[in-house]
N, C-alpha and C positions, 0 to 999 in steps of 0.2 A: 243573769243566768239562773235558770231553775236549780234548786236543791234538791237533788234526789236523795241525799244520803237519809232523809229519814220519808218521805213521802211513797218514793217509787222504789230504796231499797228494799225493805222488807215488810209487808202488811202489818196492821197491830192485830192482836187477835181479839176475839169478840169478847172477851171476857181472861180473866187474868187466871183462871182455871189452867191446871197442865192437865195432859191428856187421860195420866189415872185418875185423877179428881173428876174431870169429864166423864168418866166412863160411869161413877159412882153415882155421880148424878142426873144419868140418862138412865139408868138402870133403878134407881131409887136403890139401891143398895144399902144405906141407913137401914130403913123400915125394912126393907126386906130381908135381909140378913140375922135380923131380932126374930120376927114370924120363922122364918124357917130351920132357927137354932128351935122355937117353943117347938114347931111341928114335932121336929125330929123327937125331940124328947118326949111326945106321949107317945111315940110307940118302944123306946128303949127299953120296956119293960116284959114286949111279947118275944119270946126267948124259942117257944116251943108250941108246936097245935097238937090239942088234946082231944077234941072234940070239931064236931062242922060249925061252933058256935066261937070254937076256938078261932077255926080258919076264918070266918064271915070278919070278924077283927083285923086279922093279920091283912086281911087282904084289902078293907075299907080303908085301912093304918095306909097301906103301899099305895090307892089308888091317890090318895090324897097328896103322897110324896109326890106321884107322877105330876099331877095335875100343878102344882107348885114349880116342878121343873121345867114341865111344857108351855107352863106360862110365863115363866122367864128368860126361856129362849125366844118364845116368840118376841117376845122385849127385846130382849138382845139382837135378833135379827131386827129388829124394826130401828135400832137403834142406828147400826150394821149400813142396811138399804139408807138412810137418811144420811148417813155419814159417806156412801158411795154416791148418791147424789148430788151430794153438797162437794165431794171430790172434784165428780166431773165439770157441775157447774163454778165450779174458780178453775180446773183446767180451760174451760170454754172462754170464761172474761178473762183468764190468762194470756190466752190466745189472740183475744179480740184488741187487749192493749196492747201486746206487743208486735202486732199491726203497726199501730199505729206510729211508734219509736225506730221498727228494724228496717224500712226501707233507706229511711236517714243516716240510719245507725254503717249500712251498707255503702251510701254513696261517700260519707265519709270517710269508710276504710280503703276506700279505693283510692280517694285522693293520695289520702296517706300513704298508702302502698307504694304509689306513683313517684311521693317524694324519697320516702326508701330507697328506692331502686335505683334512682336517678344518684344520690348521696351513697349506695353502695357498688354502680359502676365507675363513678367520681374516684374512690377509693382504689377501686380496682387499678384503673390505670395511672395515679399515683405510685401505688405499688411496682406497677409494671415498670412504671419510667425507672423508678431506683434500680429494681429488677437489672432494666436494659443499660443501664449507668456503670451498676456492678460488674458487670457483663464486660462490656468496653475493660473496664479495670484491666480485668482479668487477663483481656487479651492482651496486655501487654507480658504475661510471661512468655518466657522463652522456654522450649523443650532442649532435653541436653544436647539433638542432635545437630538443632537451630543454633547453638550456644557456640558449637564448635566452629561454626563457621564465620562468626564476626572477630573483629579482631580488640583489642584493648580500646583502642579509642572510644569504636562504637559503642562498646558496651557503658565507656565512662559518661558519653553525653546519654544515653539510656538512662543511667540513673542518677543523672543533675536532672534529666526531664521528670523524672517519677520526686525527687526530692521535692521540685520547685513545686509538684501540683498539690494546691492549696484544697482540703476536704472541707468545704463550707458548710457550719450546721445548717445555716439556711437552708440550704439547696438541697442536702442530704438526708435533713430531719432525723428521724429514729435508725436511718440506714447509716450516719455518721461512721459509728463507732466499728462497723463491720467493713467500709471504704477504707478507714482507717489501717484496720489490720492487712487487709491485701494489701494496702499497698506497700507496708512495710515487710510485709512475706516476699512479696515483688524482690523489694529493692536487697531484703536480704540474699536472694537468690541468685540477683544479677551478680552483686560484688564475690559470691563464690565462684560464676561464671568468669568474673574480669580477673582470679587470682587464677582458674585455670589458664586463662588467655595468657596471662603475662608469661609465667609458667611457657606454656607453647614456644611463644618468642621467643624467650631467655633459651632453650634449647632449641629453636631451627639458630638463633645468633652461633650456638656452640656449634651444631652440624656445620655452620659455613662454614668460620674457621676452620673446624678442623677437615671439612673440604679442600681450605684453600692450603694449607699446611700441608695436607698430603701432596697437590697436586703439588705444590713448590719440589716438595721432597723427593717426589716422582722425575720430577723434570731436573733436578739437582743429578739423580739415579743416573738418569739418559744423559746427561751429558756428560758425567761422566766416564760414562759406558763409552760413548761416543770419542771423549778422550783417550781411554785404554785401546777402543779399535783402532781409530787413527794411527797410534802408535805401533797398532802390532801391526796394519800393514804398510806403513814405512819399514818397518823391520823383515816385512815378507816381499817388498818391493825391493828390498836388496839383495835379494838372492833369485826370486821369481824373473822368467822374462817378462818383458813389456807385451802388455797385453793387445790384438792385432786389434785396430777397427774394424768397427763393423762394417760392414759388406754383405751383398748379396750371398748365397752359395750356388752355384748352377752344379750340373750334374756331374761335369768334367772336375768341379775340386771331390765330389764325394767318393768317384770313382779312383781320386790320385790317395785320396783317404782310405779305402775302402783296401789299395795295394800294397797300402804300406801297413795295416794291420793284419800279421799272422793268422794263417788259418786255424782252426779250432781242429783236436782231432777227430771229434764226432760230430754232425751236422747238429744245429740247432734249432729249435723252434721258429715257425715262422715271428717273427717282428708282430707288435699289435699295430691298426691302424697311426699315422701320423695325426697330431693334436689340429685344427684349424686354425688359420692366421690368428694371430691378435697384432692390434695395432702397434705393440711394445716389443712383445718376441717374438720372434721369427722362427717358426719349427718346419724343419724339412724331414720329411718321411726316409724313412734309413731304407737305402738298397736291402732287398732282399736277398741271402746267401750268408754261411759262417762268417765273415770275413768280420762283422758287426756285433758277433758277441763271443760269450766264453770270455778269457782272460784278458786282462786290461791292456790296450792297446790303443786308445788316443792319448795324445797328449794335449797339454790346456789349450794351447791354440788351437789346435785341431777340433776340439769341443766345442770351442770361443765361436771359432767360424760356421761349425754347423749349426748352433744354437742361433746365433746371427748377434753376441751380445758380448762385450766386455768383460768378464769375469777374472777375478784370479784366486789364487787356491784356496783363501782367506776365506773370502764368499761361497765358496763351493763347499769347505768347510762348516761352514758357517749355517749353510742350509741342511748340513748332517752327510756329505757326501766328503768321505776322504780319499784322496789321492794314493796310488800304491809306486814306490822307487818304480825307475826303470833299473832294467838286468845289463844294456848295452850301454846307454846314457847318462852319464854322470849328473845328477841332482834333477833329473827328466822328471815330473810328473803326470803318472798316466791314468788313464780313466777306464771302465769296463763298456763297451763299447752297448753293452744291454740297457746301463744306464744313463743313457741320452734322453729317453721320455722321461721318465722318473726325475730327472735333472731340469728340464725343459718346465715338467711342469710346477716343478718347487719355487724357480725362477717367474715363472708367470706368476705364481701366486706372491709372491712376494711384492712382487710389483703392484699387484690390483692392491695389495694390505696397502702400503701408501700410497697411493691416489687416493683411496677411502681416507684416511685419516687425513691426508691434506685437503679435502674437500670439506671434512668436518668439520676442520679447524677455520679455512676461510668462510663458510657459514656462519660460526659461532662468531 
């Protein structure tokens, strides 16, 4: 290998001269320095012109100065022009050698470039892969909305999976230490997730019970209830008549009904339309005429048969309708003949209420 550091770094110079010393000695500066301190001094002594023989002096004295300084420049330019010359000509063999060096010098750096680039995309997708590494990590967190919806388990093998996964420096190199922290931010996040989860559990556990305690307690209620009714209508079954079956009603019983309830002593509003069949109650549209309303004048059978349903006072009670004494009848209870729809229809609903709930209950 050539050695440039002293051959082709820096030229030697022609001489160990520096450049004021140079200039001293293009100029003759020595000598001429001496000469023109003497010039100067023979004329130090013309002060003032007294005469034209005065002036021819003063003015021989000054041509002489001149001629001493215009010949030193001219020096000095000659020095000047040779020193721009000698510039140009080492710019030009400047020029000409490094010809010869810079095309090499170029195919060179191209090589090199080439491995550069190659060794800084190299890098690039190193990086990248961590990058994309980190990335996955990451997706292992869960948002708080995602959170709610797993349950303990899941979130337990969650982070036995995030515990077990091994951050290799191999694999990770200088990314190690930042794999490392997510994945313990991770796992710390999960285990606040899994104490909310439990949490959840432990209180939907309380809402069942105490689900299931009310409903017990509910159903403890109604049977009860069911106990105290049973009794009151054994109690009302010994004083009530026996309730008629049910039966049709044709026209001939409404009208035997219709004779045996007292007239009103002002007429009454017409009747509203009758309700439409239902499969369970039977409602028959009431004769039109006083005969049907104003003061209470059926009695329970007589209601029983028009309704087309078993009732006794208990139930009719029961749905918010009270019976009023009769005034000729001893322990008669009678009904106001206006509220047969009203009656009709509390009865139907009561009935749709369970079938509803018995069909709920055989579903469930």
């Amino acid at each position: 290998m050539i050695d440039t550091t002293t051959t082709l770094e820096r030229p030697a110079p022609s001489t160990d001269l520096t450049p004021a010393a140079r200039a001293v000695l293009a100029l003759g500066s020595t000598r001429a320095e001496t000469e023109l301190r003497a010039l100067v001094s023979l004329s130090e002594g013309l002060t003032a012109v007294a005469d034209d023989a005065g002036r021819d002096q003063v003015h021989r004295a000054a041509m002489q100065l001149r001629t001493a300084r215009t010949n030193l420049e001219k020096k000095g330019k000659a020095a000047r022009d040779d020193a721009q010359s000698f510039s140009k000509a080492v710019i030009a063999e400047e020029k000409r050698l490094i010809a010869i060096v810079q095309p090499e010098e170029q195919r060179l750096l191209v090589i090199r470039d080439e491995w550069d680039d190659r060794k800084a995309a190299q890098e690039r997708a190193r990086v990248e892969s961590h990058e994309k590494r980190l990335a996955q990590l990451q997706g292992l967190r869960l948002i708080p909305a995602d959170a709610l919806t797993k349950t303990p388990s899941e979130l337990e093998g969650a982070i036995a999976k995030l515990v077990g996964y091994a951050i290799d420096p191999a694999v990770w190199e200088e990314f190690s230490k930042r794999a490392e922290t997510v994945k313990l931010e991770i796992i710390g996040e999960l285990q606040s997730y899994l104490v909310q989860a439990k949490d959840r559990e432990t209180l939907k556990a309380s809402l069942r019970e105490m689900a299931i305690l009310l409903q017990a307690q509910q159903a403890e209620q109604e049977r009860e209830a069911a106990q105290r009714r049973a009794l009151w209508l054994e109690e009302q079954a010994k004083t009530d008549p026996a309730p008629i079956p049910m039966q049709p009603v044709t026209r001939e019983t409404m009208d035997d009904i219709a004779q045996e309830v007292p007239a009103d002593p002002a007429p009454a509003e017409p009747a509203a339309a009758a309700e439409p069949p239902s499969a369970t109650v039977v409602t028959v549209a009431q004769p039109t005429g006083p005969n049907l309303s104003g003061a209470p004048a059926l009695k329970l059978a007589e209601l029983c048969a028009v309704l087309g349903v078993s009732l006794t006072a208990g139930d009719l009670l029961d749905l918010g309708f009270a019976h009023h004494s009769g005034e000729n009848s001893r322990n008669a209870k009678l009904y106001r003949a206006d509220q047969v729809q009203a009656i009709g229809k509390a009865v139907k609903a009561r009935i749709d209420s369970g079938i509803a709930k018995w069909a709920a209950a055989v579903s469930a």
